[in-house]
C-alpha positions in Angstrom: 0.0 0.0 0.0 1.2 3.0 -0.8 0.8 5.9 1.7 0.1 9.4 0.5 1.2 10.8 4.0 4.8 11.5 5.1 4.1 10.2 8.8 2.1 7.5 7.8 4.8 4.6 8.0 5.8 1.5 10.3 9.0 1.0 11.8 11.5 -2.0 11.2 13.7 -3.3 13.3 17.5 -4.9 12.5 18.5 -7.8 13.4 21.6 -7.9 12.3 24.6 -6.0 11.9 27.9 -6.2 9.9 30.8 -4.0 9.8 32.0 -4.1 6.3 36.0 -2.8 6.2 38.9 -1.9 3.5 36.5 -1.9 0.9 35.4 1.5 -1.6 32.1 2.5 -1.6 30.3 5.5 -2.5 28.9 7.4 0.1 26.0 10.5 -0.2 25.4 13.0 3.3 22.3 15.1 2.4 22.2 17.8 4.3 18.7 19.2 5.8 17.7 22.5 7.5 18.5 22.3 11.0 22.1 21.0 11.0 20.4 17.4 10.8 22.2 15.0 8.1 22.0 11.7 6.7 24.5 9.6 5.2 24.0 6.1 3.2 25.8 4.6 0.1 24.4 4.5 -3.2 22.2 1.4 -3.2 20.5 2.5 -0.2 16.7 2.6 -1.2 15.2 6.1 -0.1 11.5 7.5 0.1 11.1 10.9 -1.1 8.2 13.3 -1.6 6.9 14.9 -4.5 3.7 16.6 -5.1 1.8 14.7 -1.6 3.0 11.1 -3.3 6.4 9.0 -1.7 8.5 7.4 -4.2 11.4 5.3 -3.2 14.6 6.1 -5.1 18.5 5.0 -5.1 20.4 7.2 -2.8 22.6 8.6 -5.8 19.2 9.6 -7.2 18.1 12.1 -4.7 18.3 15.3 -5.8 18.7 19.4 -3.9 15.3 20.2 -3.2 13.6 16.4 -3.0 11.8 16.2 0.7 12.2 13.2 3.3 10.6 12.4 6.5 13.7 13.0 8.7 12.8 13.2 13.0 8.5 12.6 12.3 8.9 15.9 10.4 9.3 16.5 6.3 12.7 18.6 5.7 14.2 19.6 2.3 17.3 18.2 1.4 19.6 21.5 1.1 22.8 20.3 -0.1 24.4 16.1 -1.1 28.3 15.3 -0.6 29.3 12.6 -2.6 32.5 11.1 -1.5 34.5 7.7 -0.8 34.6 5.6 2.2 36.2 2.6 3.3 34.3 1.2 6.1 30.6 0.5 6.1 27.7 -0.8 8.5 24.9 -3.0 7.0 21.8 -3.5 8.9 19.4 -6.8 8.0 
């Protein structure tokens, strides 16, 4: 079902964890008012908003100015640094 409000959404839990090291992945931070960030590599499926509808997207897909439920409330995102890392955490 998909849900035509931003709050409107159930929680997951993880179950596990795994640190993934000396590897090269391709990281994105977007960058919301606030000071708040986010930061996830590039297969990382994300929901955006557009237009009252959620779409869920590639994290190198999100664009400036694409809104996200971020802390129960809908922020813009303001700014995206791409950049390298070596050392990753996968949730399941």
């Amino acid at each position: 079902r998909k849900s035509s409000r931003p709050n409107d959404f159930k929680w997951t839990r993880a179950t596990s964890v795994d640190i993934s090291k000396d590897g090269n992945w391709t990281a994105h931070s977007f960058v919301f008012t606030k000071d708040l960030h986010l930061t996830v590599t590039s297969p990382h499926i994300m929901i955006i908003w557009k237009d009252n509808e959620s779409y869920m997207v590639r994290a190198d897909k999100v664009q400036v100015g694409d809104k996200m439920v971020v802390n129960e409330n809908v922020r813009e995102v303001q700014s995206i640094q791409t950049y390298m890392i070596t050392t990753k955490v996968d949730f399941a």
